[in-house]
C-alpha positions as CSV (number, residue, x, y, z in Angstrom):
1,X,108.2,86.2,101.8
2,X,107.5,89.6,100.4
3,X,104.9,92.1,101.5
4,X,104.1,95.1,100.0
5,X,102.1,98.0,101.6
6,X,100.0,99.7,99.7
7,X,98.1,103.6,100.4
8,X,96.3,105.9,98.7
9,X,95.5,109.6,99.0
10,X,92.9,111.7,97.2
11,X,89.9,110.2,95.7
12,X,88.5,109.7,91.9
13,X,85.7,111.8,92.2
14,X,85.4,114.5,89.2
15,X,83.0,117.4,89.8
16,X,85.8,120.2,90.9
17,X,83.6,122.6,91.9
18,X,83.2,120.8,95.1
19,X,85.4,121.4,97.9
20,X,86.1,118.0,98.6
21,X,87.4,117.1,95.7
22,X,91.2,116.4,95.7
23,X,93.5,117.7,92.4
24,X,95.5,114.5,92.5
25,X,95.1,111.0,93.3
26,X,98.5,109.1,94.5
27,X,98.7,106.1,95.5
28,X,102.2,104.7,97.0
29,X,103.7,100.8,97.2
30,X,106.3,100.1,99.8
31,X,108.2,96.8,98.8
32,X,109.8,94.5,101.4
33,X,111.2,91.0,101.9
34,X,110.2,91.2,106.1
35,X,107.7,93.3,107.3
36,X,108.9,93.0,110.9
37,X,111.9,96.1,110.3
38,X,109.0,98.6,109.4
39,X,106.9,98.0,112.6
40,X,109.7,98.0,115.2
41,X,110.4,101.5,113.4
42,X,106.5,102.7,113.8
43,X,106.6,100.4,117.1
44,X,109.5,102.9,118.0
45,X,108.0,106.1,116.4
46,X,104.8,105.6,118.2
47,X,105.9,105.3,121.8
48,X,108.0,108.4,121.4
49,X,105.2,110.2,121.1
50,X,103.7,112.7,123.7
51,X,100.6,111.2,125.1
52,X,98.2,113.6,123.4
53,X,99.7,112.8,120.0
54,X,99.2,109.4,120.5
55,X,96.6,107.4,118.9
56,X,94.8,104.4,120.3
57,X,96.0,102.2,117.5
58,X,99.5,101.0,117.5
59,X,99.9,102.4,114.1
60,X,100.4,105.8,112.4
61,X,98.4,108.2,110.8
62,X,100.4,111.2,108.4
63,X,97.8,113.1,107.8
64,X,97.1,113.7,111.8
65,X,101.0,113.2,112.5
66,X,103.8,116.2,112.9
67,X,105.5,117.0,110.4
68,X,108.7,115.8,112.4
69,X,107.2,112.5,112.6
70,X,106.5,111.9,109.2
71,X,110.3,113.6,108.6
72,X,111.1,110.6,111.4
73,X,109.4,107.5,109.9
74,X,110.7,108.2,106.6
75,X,114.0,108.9,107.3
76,X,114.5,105.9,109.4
77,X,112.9,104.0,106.7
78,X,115.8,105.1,104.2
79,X,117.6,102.9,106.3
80,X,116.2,99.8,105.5
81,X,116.0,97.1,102.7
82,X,112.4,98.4,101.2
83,X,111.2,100.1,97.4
84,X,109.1,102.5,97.2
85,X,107.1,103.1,94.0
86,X,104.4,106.0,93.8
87,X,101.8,106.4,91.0
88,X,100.5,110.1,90.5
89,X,97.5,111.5,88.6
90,X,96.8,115.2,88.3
91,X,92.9,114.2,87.8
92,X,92.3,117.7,85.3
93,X,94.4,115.5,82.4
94,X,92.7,112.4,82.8
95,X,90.3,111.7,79.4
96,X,86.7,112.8,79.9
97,X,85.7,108.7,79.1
98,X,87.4,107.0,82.1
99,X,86.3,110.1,84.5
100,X,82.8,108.4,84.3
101,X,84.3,105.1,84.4
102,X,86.2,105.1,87.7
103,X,87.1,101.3,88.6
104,X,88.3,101.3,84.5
105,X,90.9,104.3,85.2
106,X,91.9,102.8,88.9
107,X,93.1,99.3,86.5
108,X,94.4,101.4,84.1
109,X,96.3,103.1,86.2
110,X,98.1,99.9,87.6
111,X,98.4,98.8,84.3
112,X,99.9,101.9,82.6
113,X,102.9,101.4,86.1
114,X,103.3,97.9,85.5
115,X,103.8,98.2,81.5
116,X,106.0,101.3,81.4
């Protein structure tokens, strides 16, 4: 069976004179014919950690990870069977119609990846 992961980053909101609002919106795929490789390596990862930097979930989170352990999960993951694809959008060249029409650009951006 395959399983793909799938994560985003950034949001699709347009006003940039809000803080909050991200520049880019990427979302990443990670392709893999057994998922069970990927959580022994976060499995591993995880209980390496100090016991402040752990989480209570069993997973990880990059954005409150190390940099070291985000240098760790991905370069143990280089190791292993898996694709990665990653779809990026610098939101300032994105046409002024699907700004207002966000659930149109988020297909069309799966769409444009698939097609190309």
């Amino acid at each position: 069976m395959a399983f793909i992961f799938m994560d985003e980053s950034g949001d699709l909101g347009f006003d940039f004179s809000k803080k909050r609002t991200t520049k880019y919106f990427v979302v990443t795929f990670l392709f893999l014919n057994e998922k069970k490789p990927i959580e022994k390596i976060i499995k591993n990862i995880h209980r390496g950690l100090r016991k402040k930097y752990r989480i209570k979930t069993s997973g990880l989170h990059a954005h409150k990870e190390e940099p070291v352990t985000c240098s760790r999960f991905c370069r143990k993951l280089t190791e292993k069977d898996c694709r990665i694809m990653t779809i990026y959008l610098n939101k300032r060249k994105v046409y002024t119609k699907l700004q207002d029409e966000k659930q149109v650009l988020y297909n069309f951006l799966f769409w444009l990846r698939w097609n190309h």
